[in-house]
N, C-alpha and C positions, 0 to 999 in steps of 0.2 A: 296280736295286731288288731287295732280296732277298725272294725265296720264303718262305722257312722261318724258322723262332727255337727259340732252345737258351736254355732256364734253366736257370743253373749254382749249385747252393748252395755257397756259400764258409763258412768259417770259418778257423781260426788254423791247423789240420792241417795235418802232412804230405798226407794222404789228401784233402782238398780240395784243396790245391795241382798233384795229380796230377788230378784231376777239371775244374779248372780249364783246364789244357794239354789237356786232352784235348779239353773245349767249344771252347775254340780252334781245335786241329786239325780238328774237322768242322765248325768255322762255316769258316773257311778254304775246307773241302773242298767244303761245299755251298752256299758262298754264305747261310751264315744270320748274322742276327744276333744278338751273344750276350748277353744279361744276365745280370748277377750278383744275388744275394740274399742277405743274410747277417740271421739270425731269432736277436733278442734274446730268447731265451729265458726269457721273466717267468715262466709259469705254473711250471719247476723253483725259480725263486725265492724264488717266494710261498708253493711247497708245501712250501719249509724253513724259510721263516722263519715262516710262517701263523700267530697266536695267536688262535685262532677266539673265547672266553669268557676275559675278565681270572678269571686265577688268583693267582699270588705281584705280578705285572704286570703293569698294563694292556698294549693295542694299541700304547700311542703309540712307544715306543723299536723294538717290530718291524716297524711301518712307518717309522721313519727308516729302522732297516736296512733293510727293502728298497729304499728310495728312493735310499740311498747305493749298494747293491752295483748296482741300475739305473742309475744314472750312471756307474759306473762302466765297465760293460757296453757302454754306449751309447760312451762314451770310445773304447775300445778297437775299436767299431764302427767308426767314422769314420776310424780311422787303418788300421781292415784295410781298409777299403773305395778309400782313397785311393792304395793301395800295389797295389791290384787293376787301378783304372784305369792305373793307369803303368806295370805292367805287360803290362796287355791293351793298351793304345796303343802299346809295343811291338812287340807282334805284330801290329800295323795291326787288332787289333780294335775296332770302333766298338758301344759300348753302354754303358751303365749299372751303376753298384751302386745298389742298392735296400737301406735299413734299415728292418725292422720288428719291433715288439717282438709277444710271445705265444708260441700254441704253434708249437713247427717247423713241426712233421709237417703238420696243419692248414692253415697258411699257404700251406706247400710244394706241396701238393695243390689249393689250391684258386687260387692264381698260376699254379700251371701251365697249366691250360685254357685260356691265352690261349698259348701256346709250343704246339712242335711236339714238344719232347725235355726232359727234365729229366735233368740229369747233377747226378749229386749221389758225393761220397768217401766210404768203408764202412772203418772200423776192424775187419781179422780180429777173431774171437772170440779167438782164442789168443792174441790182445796182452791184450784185454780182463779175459782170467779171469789174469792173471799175478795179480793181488788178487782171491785168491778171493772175500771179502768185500766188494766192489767190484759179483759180481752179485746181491748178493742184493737191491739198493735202485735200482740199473737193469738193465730186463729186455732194453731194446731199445735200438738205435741210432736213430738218425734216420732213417737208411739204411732199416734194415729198418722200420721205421713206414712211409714214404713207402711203401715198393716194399709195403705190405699194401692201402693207401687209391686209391693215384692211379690216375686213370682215363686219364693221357696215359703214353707210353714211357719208361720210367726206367733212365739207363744208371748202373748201381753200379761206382762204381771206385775201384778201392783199392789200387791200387801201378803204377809207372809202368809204361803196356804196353808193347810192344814189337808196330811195325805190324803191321796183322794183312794179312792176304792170303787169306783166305775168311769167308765167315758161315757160321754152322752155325744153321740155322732148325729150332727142334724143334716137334713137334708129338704129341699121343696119338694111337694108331690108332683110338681110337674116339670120338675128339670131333675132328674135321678142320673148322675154320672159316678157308673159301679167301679170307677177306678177307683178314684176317690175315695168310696165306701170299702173296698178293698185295701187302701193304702193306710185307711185310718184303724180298720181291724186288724194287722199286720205290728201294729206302733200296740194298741192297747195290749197284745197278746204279748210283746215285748217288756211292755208295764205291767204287765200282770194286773191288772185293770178288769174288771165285768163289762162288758159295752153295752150299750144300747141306742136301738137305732128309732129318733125322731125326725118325724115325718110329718115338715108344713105344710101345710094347703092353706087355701083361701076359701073353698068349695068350688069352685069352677068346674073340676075335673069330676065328672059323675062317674065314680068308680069307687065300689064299695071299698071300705080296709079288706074284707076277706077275700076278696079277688086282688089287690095290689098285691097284699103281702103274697098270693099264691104267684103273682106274675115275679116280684124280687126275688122267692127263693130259686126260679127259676134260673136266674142270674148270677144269685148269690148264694149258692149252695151249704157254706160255710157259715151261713147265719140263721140255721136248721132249729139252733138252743137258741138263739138271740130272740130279747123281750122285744116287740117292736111296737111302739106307740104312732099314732095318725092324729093329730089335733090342727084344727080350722080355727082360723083366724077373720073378722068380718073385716081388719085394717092391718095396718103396720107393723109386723113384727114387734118390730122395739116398745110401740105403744102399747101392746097387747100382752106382750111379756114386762111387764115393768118390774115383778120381782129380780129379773135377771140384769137387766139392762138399764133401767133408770131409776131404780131403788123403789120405795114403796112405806108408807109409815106402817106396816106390819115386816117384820124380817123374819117371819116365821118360816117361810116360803124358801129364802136366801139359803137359812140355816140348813135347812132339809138340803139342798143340792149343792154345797159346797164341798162337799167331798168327793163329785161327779167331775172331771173336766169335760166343759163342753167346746166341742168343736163345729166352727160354722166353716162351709163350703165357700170357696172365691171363686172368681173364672172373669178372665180376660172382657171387655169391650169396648173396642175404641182404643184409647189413649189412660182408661181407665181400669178401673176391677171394681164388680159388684157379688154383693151376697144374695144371701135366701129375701125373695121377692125385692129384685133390683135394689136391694138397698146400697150405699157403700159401705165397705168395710168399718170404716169410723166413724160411723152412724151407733154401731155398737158397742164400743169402746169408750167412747165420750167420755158416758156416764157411767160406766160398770160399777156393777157391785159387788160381781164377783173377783175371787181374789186372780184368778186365770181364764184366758181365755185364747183357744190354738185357734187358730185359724189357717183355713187349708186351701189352697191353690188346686184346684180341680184335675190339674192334667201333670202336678208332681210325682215324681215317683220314690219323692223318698220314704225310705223304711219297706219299701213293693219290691219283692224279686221277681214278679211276675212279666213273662215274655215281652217283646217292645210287640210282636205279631197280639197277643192275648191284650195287652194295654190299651190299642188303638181301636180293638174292637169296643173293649169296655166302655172307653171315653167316647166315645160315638154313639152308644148305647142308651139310648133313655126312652122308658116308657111314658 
């Protein structure tokens, strides 16, 4: 019987098709089971075809269209979906495509709370803006919508990886929430993964690395052998790491850590979700150059068998 579940959003893409094999390989790896979803997208529909008040023409001909380009839609549904099972039966994956029509993003987020992982494919920005004109009427992917909203793990992937052989689990030095870091060495020991735990600053916090890291292990016992790096940043994440996040005319950089998944922390505020030093989620994703990228909900517990009494402490926890 399996543990865990991966929801995999599919579409027509290259970049879900890569997303695809990838849910595969860690349902595989972890013993989870995997479903598919593919979200008939009505509400971009409706909001081109929409004739809110009869002007030169009534409603009636813009709702045929819409009802015609929705069957059509649905059409083409049924036939990615049947092409998904036969090839996840293939890989001896046992599970589901799921059709539902609305919004993606929406759907996606709120499906997923019953899964343990949503993997979902991310089109680079640099393919996107080849028509310039192209962004000025979408602002977002799917991709990046999900990875703003969802409150379960979301692995973005967007070009076939090549296995990886460590995690790189980031964290700020001044927001440290040990569930998290617990939940995410729990997933890597599962991957049979090397982890390693990076640690943003900006400098603000006058506190050597050899006294943090003696205050973590205090915390995190279990990360007694783990390598743990502290690198300061004078700005913006994403601007400072441009090998990772916004490409770089040297890929030297790229190549070295493409076989690391790295994982950045999320956590609720407002109406929103931000990462490491307020950023949003899809500040990093935009642009990526990496082929994956998890992203982790702070106060999730998936892949953590650890107490809900030991959980509460942890997520409250920060030095």
């Amino acid at each position: 019987m399996s543990e865990h579940s991966i929801l995999v959003a599919i579409s027509g893409s290259e970049q879900s098709r890569n997303a695809a094999e990838m849910a595969w390989k860690l349902g595989a790896k972890i013993k989870a089971k995997v479903t598919a979803e593919h979200i008939v997208d009505s509400r971009t529909v409706w909001e081109l075809l929409r004739n809110d008040k009869p002007g030169f023409v009534g409603s009636g001909p813009y709702i045929a269209a819409y009802e015609a380009v929705i069957s059509q839609l649905n059409s083409l549904a049924n036939k990615l979906s049947l092409e998904y099972e036969a090839l996840a039966s293939g890989q001896g994956i046992q599970g589901e495509c799921l059709i539902k029509e609305g919004n993606p993003v929406a759907i996606l987020c709120k499906d997923a709370r019953d899964f343990d992982l949503l993997v979902i494919g991310h089109q680079p920005t640099g393919v996107r803006l080849i028509d310039q004109e192209h962004s000025h009427y979408i602002r977002y992917s799917v991709a990046e919508g999900v990875s703003h909203h969802s409150t379960v793990p979301v692995l973005i992937v967007q070009s076939k990886p090549i296995a990886w052989e460590t995690m790189a689990i980031v964290s700020e030095i001044d927001h440290i929430n040990y569930m998290y870091l617990k939940s995410c060495l729990k997933l890597a020991k599962l991957l049979g993964l090397k982890p390693t735990l990076e640690f943003w600053g900006t400098g603000t916090r006058e506190e050597k690395p050899e006294h943090l890291k003696k205050n973590l292990l205090q915390m995190l016992p279990e990360a007694k052998d783990i390598n743990f790096e502290f690198e300061y940043y004078g700005g913006r994440a994403a601007t400072e790491r441009k090998d990772l996040f916004q490409g770089s005319e040297s890929s030297q950089a790229v190549e070295i850590r493409q076989d690391a998944l790295f994982v950045l922390p999320t956590r609720g505020l407002a109406q929103d979700r931000i990462t490491v030093f307020g950023m949003q989620p899809e500040s990093f994703i935009r642009s990526l150059v990496l082929p994956c990228l998890l992203l982790w909900p702070e106060d999730n517990k998936a892949f953590d068998l650890t107490s809900d009494v030991e959980q509460k402490r942890l997520s409250t926890s920060n030095t």
